[in-house]
Structures are given as structure tokens and as C-alpha cells.
N, C-alpha and C positions, 0 to 999 in steps of 0.2 A: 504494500500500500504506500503510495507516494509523502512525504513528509507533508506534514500539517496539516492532512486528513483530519476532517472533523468526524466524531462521536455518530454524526446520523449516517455519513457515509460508510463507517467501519458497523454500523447493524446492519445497515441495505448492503452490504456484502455477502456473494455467496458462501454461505456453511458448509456444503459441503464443492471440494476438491476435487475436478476431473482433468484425471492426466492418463497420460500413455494409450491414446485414440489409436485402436489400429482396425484394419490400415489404413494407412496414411502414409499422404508422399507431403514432405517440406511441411507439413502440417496442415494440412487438407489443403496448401493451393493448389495441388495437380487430381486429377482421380486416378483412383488405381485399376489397374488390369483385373479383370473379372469376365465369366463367362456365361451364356445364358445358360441357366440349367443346374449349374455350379454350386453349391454351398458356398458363402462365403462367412467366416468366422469374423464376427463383429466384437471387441474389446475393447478395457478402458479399465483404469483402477480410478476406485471412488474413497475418497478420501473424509471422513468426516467424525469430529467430539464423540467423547461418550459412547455407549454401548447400547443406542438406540440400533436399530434393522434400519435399512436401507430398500426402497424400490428401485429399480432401472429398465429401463425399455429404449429398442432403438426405432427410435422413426424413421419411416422411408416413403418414398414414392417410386412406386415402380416405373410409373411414365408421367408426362407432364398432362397436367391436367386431371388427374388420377387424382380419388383423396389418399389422405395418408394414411400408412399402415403402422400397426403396433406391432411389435415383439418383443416381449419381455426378455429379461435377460437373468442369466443365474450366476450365483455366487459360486466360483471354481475354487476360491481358496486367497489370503495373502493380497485379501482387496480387490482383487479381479475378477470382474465380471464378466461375461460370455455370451450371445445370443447368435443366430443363425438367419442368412438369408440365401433365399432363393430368385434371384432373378428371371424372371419369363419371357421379357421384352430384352433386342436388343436398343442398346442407347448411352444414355448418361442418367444415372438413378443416386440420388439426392440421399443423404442420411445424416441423422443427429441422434447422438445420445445426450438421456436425462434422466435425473437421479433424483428422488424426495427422500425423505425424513418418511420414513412408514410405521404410522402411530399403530395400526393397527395389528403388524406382523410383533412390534416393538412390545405393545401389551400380549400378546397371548405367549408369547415368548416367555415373559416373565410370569403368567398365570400360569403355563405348564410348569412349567421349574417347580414353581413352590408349591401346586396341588403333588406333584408325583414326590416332593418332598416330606408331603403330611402337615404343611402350613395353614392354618387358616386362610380361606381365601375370600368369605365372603363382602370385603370390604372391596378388592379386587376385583368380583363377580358387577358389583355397583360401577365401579367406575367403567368397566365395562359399556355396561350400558346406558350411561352417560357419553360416553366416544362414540356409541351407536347413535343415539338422539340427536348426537351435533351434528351426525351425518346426516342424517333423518333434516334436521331442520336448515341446510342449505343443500340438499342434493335435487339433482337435474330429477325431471316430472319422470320419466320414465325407468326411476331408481324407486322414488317414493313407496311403491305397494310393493316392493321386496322387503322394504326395511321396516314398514311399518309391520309385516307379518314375523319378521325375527324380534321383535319386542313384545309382539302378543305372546310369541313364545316361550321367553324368556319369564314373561310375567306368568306364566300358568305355572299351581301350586305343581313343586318335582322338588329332589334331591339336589345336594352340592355337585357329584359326582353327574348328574344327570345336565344340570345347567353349563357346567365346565364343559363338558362333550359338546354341546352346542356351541359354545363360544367357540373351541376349538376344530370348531367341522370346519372340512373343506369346502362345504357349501357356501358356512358363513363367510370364509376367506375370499371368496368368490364375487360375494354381493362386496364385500367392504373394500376389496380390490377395483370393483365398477366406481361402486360412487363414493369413497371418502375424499377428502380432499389428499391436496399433495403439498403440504408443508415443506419450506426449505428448498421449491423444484429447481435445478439446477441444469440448463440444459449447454452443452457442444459447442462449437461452432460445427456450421454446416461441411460437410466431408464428401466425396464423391465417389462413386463407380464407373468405370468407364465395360457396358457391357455391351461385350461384341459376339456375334458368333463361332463355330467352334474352329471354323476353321482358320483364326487369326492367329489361334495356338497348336493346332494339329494340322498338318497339310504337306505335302508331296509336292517340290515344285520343280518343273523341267525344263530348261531353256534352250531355246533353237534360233538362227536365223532364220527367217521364211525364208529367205533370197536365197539360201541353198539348198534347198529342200527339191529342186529337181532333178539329183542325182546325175544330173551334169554341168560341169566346170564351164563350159558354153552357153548354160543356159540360164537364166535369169529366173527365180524359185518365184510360184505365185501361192496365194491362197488357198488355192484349189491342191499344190502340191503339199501344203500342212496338210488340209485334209486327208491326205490319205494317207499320212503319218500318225494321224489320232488313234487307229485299231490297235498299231505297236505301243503309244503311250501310254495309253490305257492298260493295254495287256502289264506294264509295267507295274501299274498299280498309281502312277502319280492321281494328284488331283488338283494340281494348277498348272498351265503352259504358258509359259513364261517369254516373251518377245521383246527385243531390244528393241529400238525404235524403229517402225515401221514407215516414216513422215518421205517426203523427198531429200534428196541429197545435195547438198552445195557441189558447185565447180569453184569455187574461187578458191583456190590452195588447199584443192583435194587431196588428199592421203594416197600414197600407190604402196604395192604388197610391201607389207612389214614396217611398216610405218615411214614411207618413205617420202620425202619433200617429192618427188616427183610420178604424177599418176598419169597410166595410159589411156588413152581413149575410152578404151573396154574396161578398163579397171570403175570397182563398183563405189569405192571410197567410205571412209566412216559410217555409219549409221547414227553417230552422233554429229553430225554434222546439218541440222538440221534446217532445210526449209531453202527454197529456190525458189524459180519462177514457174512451179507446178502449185507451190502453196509453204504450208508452214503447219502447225503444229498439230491441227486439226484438219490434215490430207493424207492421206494415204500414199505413196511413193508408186506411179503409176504402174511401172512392171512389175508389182506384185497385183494389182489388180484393183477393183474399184471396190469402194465404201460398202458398196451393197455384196459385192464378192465377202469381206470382211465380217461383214454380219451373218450370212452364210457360213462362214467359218466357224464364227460365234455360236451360232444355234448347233451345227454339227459337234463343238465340242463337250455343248451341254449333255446332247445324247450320247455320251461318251464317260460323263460326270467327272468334266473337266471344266474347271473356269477358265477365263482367258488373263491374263497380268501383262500390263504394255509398262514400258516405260517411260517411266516422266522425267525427261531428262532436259532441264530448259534453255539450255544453248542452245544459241543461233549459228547458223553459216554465215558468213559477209553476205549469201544472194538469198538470205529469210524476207520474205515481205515487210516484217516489221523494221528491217534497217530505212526501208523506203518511207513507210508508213508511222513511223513515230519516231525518227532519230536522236529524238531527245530520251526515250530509253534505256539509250547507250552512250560508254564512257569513252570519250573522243579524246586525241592526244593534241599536244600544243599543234603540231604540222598537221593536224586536221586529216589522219588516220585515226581509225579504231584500233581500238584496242584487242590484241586477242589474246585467247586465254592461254596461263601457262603456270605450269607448276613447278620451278626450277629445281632441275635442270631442265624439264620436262618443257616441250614447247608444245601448243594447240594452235598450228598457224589456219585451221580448218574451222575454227569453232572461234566465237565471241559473245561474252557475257554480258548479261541485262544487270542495268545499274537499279537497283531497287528503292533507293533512297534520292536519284536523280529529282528532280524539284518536278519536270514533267511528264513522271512514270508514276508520280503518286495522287489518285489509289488507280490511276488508269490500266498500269499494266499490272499491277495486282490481283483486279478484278478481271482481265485479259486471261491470265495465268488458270484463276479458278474456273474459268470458264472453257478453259482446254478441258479440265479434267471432269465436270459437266457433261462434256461433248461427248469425250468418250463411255462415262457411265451409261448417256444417253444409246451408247451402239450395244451395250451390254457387256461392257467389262466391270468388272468387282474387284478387281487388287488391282496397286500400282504398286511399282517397285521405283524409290523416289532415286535418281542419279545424284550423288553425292549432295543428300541435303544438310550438311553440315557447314557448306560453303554460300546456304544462304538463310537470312534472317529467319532466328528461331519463332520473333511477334506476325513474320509472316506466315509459316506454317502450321503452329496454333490456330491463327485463324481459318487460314485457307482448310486446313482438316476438319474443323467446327462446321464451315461451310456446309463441305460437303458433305459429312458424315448427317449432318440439321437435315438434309434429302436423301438422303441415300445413308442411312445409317450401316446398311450390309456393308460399305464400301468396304476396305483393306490396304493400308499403306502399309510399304516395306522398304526400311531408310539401309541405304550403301551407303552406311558411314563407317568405315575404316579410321578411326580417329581416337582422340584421346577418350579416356575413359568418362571422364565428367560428361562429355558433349554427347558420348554414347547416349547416355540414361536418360538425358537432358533430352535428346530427341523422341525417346519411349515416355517421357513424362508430357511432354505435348499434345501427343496424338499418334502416333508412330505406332502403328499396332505390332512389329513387327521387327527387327533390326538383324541386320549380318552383324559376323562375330570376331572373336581374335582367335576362334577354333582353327580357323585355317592353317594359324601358326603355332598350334601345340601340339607337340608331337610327345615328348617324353611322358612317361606315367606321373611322375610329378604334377607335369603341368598341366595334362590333363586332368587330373582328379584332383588340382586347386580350383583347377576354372569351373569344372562343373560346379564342385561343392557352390562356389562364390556365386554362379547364378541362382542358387537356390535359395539363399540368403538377402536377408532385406539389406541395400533396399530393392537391388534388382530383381523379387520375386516382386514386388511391387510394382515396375514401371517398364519391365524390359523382359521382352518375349525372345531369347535368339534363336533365330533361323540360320543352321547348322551348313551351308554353303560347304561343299566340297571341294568346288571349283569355279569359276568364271573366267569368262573371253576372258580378261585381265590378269587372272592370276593361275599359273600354274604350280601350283606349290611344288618345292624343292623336291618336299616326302617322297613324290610322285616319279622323276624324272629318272630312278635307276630301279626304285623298288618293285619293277615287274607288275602281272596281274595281283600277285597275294596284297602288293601293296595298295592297291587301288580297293581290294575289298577290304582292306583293314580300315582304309577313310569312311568307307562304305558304311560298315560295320558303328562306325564310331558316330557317325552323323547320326544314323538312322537310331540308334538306342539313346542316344544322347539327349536329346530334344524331342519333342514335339512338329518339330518343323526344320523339315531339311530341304536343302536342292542341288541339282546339280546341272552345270552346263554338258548340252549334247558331246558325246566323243568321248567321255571321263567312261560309259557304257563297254567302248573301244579301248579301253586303257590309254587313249591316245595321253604323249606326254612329251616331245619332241619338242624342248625348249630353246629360244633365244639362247643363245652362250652365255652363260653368265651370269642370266635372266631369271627370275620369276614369269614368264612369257612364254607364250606358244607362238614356235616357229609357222612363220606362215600363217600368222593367226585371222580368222573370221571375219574380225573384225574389217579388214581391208581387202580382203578379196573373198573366190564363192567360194564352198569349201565341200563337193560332195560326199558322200559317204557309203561305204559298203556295211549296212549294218546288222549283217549278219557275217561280218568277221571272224576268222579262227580267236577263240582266244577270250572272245565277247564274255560280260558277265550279265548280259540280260536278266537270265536268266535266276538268277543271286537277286540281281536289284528288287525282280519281282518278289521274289522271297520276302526277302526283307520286309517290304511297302505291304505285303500279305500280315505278316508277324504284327508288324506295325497296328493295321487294323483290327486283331483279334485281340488284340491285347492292351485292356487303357491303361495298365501303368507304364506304356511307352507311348502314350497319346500327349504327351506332356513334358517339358524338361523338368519340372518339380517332384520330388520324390524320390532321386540321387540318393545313393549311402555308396560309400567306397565300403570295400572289407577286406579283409585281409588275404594276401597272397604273396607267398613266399620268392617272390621272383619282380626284381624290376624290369622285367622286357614285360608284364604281364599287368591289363588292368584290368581290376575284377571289381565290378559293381552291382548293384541292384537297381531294381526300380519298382515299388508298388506303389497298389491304391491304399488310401486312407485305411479303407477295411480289408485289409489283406487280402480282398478275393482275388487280385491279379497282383501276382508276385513273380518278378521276370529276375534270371542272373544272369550278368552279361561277361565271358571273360576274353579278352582281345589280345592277341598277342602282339604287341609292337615290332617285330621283329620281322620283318618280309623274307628274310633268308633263310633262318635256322630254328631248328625244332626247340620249342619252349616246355619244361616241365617244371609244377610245382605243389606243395600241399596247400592249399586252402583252406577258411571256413565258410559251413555254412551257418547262415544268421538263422540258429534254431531260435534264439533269444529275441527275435522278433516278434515267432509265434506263442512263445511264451514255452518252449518246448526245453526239456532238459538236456545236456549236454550227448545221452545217448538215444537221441530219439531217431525214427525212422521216419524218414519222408520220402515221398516220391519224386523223380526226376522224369524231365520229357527234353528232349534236344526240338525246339523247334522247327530246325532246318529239314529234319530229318521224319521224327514222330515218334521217333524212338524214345522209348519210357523202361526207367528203372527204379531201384527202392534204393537209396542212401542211408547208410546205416552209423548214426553218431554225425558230431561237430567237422573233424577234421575227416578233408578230400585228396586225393590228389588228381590233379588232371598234367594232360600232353597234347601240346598244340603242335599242327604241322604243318606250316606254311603254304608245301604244295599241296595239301588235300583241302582247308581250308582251317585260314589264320582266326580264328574264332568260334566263342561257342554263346548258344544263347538258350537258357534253359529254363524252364516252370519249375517254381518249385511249391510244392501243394504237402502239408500233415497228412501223416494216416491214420485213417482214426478207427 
């Protein structure tokens, strides 16, 4: 309380102390990630004098406009409180917790004690029903004839023993629960949910260029050639297809193979390079075919139970219409060139950046921006995958996400930020359903079973979904470039049990891995010329992946990156984890071996001590890859992993009862 508070203001203070809101991000200013369907665990410790009882309930509104709802909340223990919600709707759903002085819990608390003591209680009995009467004479008209009949009752000639049991019914707790007042009420500041659908946190994603997709290096890949890529995608098990920018291409200092300052006539150039004199953000790049081919595409991939994901990449080419069309949205140099973009060493002499803060781009290309991504909802895509949004204003994309999400609530945004950790979270706390990760670059057991653990920990179980990237045009990881096929299912392996939501660029299927020298980079990469593919290659692990994206679906404690445990295993080339559900009914063990060349062996445990199982118990084992099922007998295991037969294992593990 601030100095020189006065006496009225120190009584009109709240009595009782609400701390430790959870969840909560930054203290309710962000909402937190939440799923429709989901439970989500509501807490708070209540803090207040004396050894009166306490009431608490959390308020919500499931949708706007909606009234609001009660849920009491229970005493766990150490001042913490607990209640549960279920979300039905996806959206943003509002909640507050509030805490009274509960006279009525607070007297029968002390009536019980000192009847089951042998105290005299009839003095107690009175005051009683005095606290009943007070209620009685300010309670709401449709309280009045409950309360008026528990005082007739009371008054009818009975025993001490007989009137006590009345006071202490559940029924009466019931009525006095509805209508006594609520002394000392103490409520929150308002907190949020941010509820999306399931698939913002479980999902399959697969990326391709259309432009190659016709299986010749001559020819220019259309719509109609994804189309008949969708039976194999599918067969995989994904459930989002995933396209770089599909818009037209600049000529003005187009990109040739491998990123080269000089492009051929024939050469297809950047795909981020967006926007010519065919159109700009909201066109489709003619030789893949027209808008209405695209929508076509769109419905075909539905009946396939595949969404579409484009990407929202907002650089321009030097020949975007908007250079012509609003020059003041871009950042001009003293000699009256534009500026283009670049990442040093890295140069982008193909692409140029929209100034967002320019005096004559505000709110005009802002509302330009949202209205790309409008456009597209409007053809029927549901995710974007946002290109490097860390490199532009975060009060922009708060809003821009609010936007859209205020119409199209289904929507899906998934942020490629590669970047420092703060900025990561900072983009999932905005709106960002979704974000790539630093999995890319953990390889050792170590660091893998630090990073899991650490997503699973607040505050990133709170703001930050990662989506388990194997690969991208962009990045060919190191791991990849000698470790053969065992190594491509060890990422495999690791993505897919890891998280909730994984993806992988086309080709990683093929093992391809044929790096830049030196590079994180694919030789010849996609990105700057067509790339076809024989994809049914010796060699291929199609076949695994579907596995995998199969396991995936049958089993929800790998529907999720929450629910991680590491356990023990005698081997660091070897990481051995778990995954279940809350109630143990899907309990997965996953053990991978790091090691792409040589045979791994080690003793193990299993976590009997989860099921609450003693150290010699017997459980059953299932290899999912396979079906094959056994009985485990006690704590310690040992297994032998073998690189060429397959670098991992993934196992049920279920009591016998």
C-alpha cells in the first residue's frame, strides 16, 4: 500500500490475496495456447487472515456474446486452488478468478468439529440460523422458497443430533452456496485462452514446389501436376501440403541455379521473388495455372484430408506492382535506388523490402498486407506458414493475426523464425499458432533431451507450439549429409515422436542430401531451378514415413509435444523417452539411437513407477512398427539397436492385470 494511505482506503482493500494465476503469459497480457476439447487446468493461491473457509470459482465465457459461466474451484492443498475447463468453441475465451470469505462453509466447519467433539452446540445451532435468515432477508426472489423451507425445518420440534445433520446436508450447502452473499469477493484481472483447433498442435506437414511437380526438368509443374501427387501424400499419412510461394516471378536480378547473380532465359528464378507484371501477391504465377485451376486443387486436396499452407512471404521483386503503385512503401536510397534486401554477408539482389513505418505505408499497406491473406482464406487455405516474421513489427502481426483469426478463426499461422530465443516465444505469444524450432540443430542426447524437456516447461508450454521441421529448401542439416538412409530415419524418428507437429520438405523421403560444400545447403537447390523426381527411388523410406504419421494417429500421447519424460538408458548414443496421456491410457516409449553407423546396446528402465507398479512387475510390450507384442518382466531392460535394420524403437507399454 502506497505511503500515506488513509484508514478508509486500507478497509476498502482486498482481504483476501490472489497470486500465482495460471496460466498465464506476462500476466494475463498474452492468452495462452489451449485446444478445443482440451481440459484446461485453471489455478491461483488464495491468500487470506484467520481460519475462516474460503469460496472460489472461475468465470468464463466461452464465446463472445455468450453469458458467463461458473466453475467452482477446489482446495488441492498449500492454498491452491484448482478448477477445470472445457472449451467447445474455437476463439479467444475470457476468464477470471474470484475468491469470498465463505460464512457458511466457515460455520458448519466449526459446528462439525465440536458436535463430533461432544461440545454443546446449541448456541451454534442458533447462530446458525441466524446466517440462514440474513440470507433469507437479502437473497435474489428465486432463492426465497428454498430458504424459507430450511427454516421451517429447522424450527420443527427434533433432536440436536437431528438439526446438526441438517445444517450439515449437502443439500443445505447447496441452497447457501446459490444465495448467501459473498463477503470479502475478490476477483483476477481478466486472463485469456487463445482456442484453436486440433490441428494447430497435431499435424503432418509436407512441402513441395508445384513448379516441379511435372516430373520433367523441361517442363514447367502446374496445379493439375500436384494433383496427382495428392494419392502419394496422402498414402503418407500427412495432413497439411505445404507450398512456397506460388505468386509470379520478378526478372529484374533474377537468381540462376544455385544462387547465382546470373539467370538464363529458361531458368525459373526465386519463388520469393515476388510479383511482376502478371500481378503480385494475390496472383497466381501463370505457368502453374489459373486461380480457378488452384481452387480445384484446393477442393481435390480436401478429399484427400489435406489442407492447403501457402506462404506468406512479403517481399517484393523490383517489377511487384506495388513499386509502381505506392513507392512510398518502400525504402529508397540517397541516389534514388531501392533498396534491396540482405542479410550480410548474404545478399537478396532479387527481392526488396516494404518499409512499414514509412509515413505513406501507414495503415495503407498494412491493411494491403491483411488483405493478401483474406484473399487467400477467401480461395480456401487454412494455414500460412509466415517467411521470416521476426524481421517485421511484432504490433503488426498481433494485429494482423486478430484480424484474421476475428473471421476466420480456423485460420493457422506458422512463424520461420530461426532466431533468438526471446523473439521465438514473443512470436507464439502474439498469435503465432505454431513456430519452427532449434531441433534442427540438436543432434546429441544431451541436447536433445534438454530441448524437449524445456518445451515442456513454462513458459513455453504456454505460448509456443514447435513444429519439428526436418528439413527445408534452406536448410540441409549437417546430420544428414554422410549419415546415409539410417540417418534420415533417425530425424525421422525424432521429429515425429517429439512433437505434435512435424514437417518435412519433399526429397528428405529420397534421402536426398547432396550439399553446397561447406554449406548447410542443397546442391542444386529448388529453390532456383525445377527439380524432378523419381519417387519411387531404391532406397526411399516412404514407406517408414507412413509408419510413422500411422503411429502418430493411433496414439494421442504422441499427438502433442507435452508429456516428454526422459528415462534412463545406459548409453549416450541412445535416447530413451516416453510420452503419455494424462490418464495413462496411451503410454508410448521411444528409444532412438543416435548413431547412423554402429550397432547400439544398453540396459534400460522401465517407468513401472508411473503406473504405480513395483519394481518386479510384469507388463506388456508391443513394437509398433512391427505388432509385435511381448511380456517385460521387472524394472531393468536391455535392448540392441541396429542401424541397418532400423535405428529405433517405439513401443506401448500397457500393466497386466
Amino acid at each position: 500500500m502506497a505511503d500515506g494511505a488513509s484508514v478508509e482506503q486500507a478497509i476498502a482493500s482486498p482481504r483476501i490475496a490472489i497470486e500465482s494465476v495460471a496460466p498465464a503469459i506476462d500476466g494475463g497480457r498474452h492468452a495462452v495456447k489451449a485446444l478445443i476439447g482440451r481440459p484446461v487446468t485453471v489455478s491461483a493461491v488464495f491468500i487470506c487472515d484467520g481460519h475462516g473457509k474460503l469460496g472460489a470459482e472461475v468465470r468464463w465465457r466461452p464465446r463472445a456474446g455468450d453469458p458467463w459461466r461458473s466453475v467452482p474451484m477446489t482446495l488441492i492443498g498449500n492454498d491452491r486452488w484448482e478448477a477445470e475447463l472445457v472449451a467447445e468453441h474455437i476463439g479467444i475465451v475470457p476468464f477470471r478468478i474470484q475468491a469470498w470469505v465463505d460464512e457458511w462453509a466457515t460455520y458448519t466447519d466449526e459446528l462439525e468439529k465440536k458436535h463430533r467433539a461432544g461440545v454443546t452446540v446449541e448456541l451454534e445451532l442458533q447462530e446458525g440460523q441466524q446466517l440462514i435468515q440474513r440470507t433469507l432477508d437479502q437473497a435474489a426472489a428465486e432463492h426465497i422458497d428454498m430458504l424459507q423451507e430450511l427454516l421451517v425445518a429447522l424450527a420443527e420440534p427434533a433432536g440436536t443430533d437431528e438439526r446438526v445433520a441438517l445444517m450439515l446436508s449437502p443439500h443445505t450447502a447447496e441452497i447457501m452456496a446459490l444465495a448467501a452473499e459473498r463477503p470479502h469477493l475478490c476477483r483476477s484481472d481478466q486472463h485469456l485462452l487463445d482456442v484453436e483447433r486440433k490441428l494447430a498442435e497435431f499435424a503432418s506437414w509436407y512441402e513441395l514446389f508445384p513448379r516441379s511437380m511435372s516430373g520433367d526438368a523441361e517442363r514447367h509443374g502446374t496445379f493439375d501436376d500436384v494433383i496427382g501427387r495428392l494419392p502419394d501424400i496422402a498414402r503418407m499419412g500427412f495432413d497439411v501440403l505445404y507450398f512456397p510461394p506460388i505468386h509470379p516471378i520478378g526478372l529484374t536480378h533474377r537468381k540462376g541455379p544455385n544462387n547465382s547473380l546470373q539467370a538464363g532465359p529458361d531458368d525459373p528464378g526465386s519463388p520469393y521473388a515476388i510479383g511482376s507484371e502478371e500481378g503480385g501477391h494475390d496472383a497466381v504465377h501463370p505457368l502453374l495455372g489459373s486461380l480457378d485451376d488452384f481452387r480445384r486443387l484446393v477442393s481435390e486436396a480436401r478429399e484427400h484430408r489435406l489442407e492447403i499452407a501457402l506462404d506468406f512471404a512479403i517481399q517484393c521483386s523490383p517489377d511487384h506492382p506495388w513499386l509502381r503503385e505506392h513507392p512510398g512503401w518502400f525504402n529508397w536510397r540517397p541516389d534514388g535506388s531501392i533498396r534491396y534486401a540482405e542479410n550480410p554477408p548474404k545478399k537478396y539482389e532479387d527481392i526488396v523490402n516494404v518499409d512499414f513505418y514509412a509515413e505513406q505505408a501507414m495503415p495503407d499497406l498494412w491493411l494491403a498486407l491483411r488483405d493478401v491473406v483474406l484473399f487467400w482464406v477467401e480461395q480456401g487455405v487454412t494455414l500460412f506458414r509466415v517467411d521470416n516474421p521476426h524481421t517485421k513489427p511484432l504490433p503488426f502481426w498481433e494485429w494482423l493475426i486478430a484480424e484474421v483469426r476475428h473471421q476466420h478463426p480456423q485460420v493457422i499461422f506458422l512463424s520461420e523464425a530461426f532466431t533468438r530465443p526471446a523473439m521465438m516465444a514473443r512470436l507464439g505469444k502474439i498469435g503465432f499458432s505454431q513456430s519452427y524450432t532449434y531441433f534442427t540443430w540438436r543432434n546429441t542426447k544431451q541436447e536433445l533431451q534438454e530441448y524437449f524437456t524445456e518445451l515442456n516447461q513454462s513458459p513455453w508450454r504456454e505460448c509456443y507450439r514447435p513444429n519439428f521441421f526436418v528439413n527445408t529448401p534452406d536448410i540441409n542439416p549437417r546430420f544428414l549429409h554422410n549419415s546415409g538412409r539410417a540417418g534420415f530415419l533417425i530425424r525421422a524418428a525424432l521429429a515425429t515422436m517429439g512433437s505434435g507437429l512435424w514437417g518435412m520438405y519433399s526429397g528428405f523421403e529420397l534421402c536426398e542430401s547432396a550439399p553446397l560444400p561447406g554449406k548447410e545447403e542443397y546442391l542444386d537447390s529448388e529453390k532456383y531451378q525445377l527439380r524432378p523426381r523419381n519417387w519411387h527411388a531404391p532406397g526411399n523410406i516412404v514407406a517408414e514415413i507412413a509408419r510413422l504419421n500411422r503411429i502418430r494417429r493411433e496414439n494421442p500421447a504422441l499427438q502433442t509435444h507435452l508429456g516428454f519424460q526422459a528415462y534412463n538408458v545406459w548409453n549416450d548414443n541412445i535416447l530413451y523417452f516416453g510420452k503419455r496421456t494424462e490418464d495413462l491410457s496411451s503410454f508410448i516409449l521411444v528409444a532412438v539411437s543416435l548413431d547412423p553407423f554402429n550397432a547400439q546396446q544398453a540396459h534400460f528402465e522401465l517407468p513401472l513407477w508411473e503406473f504405480g507398479l513395483n519394481d518386479d512387475a510384469v507388463t506388456q510390450g508391443e513394437d509398433l512398427m512391427n505388432g509385435h507384442t511381448w511380456l517385460w518382466h521387472g524394472k531393468t531392460q536391455w535392448m540392441r539397436i541396429e542401424p541397418w535394420h532400423l535405428p529405433f524403437g517405439i513401443w506401448r507399454i500397457r500393466p497386466v492385470t
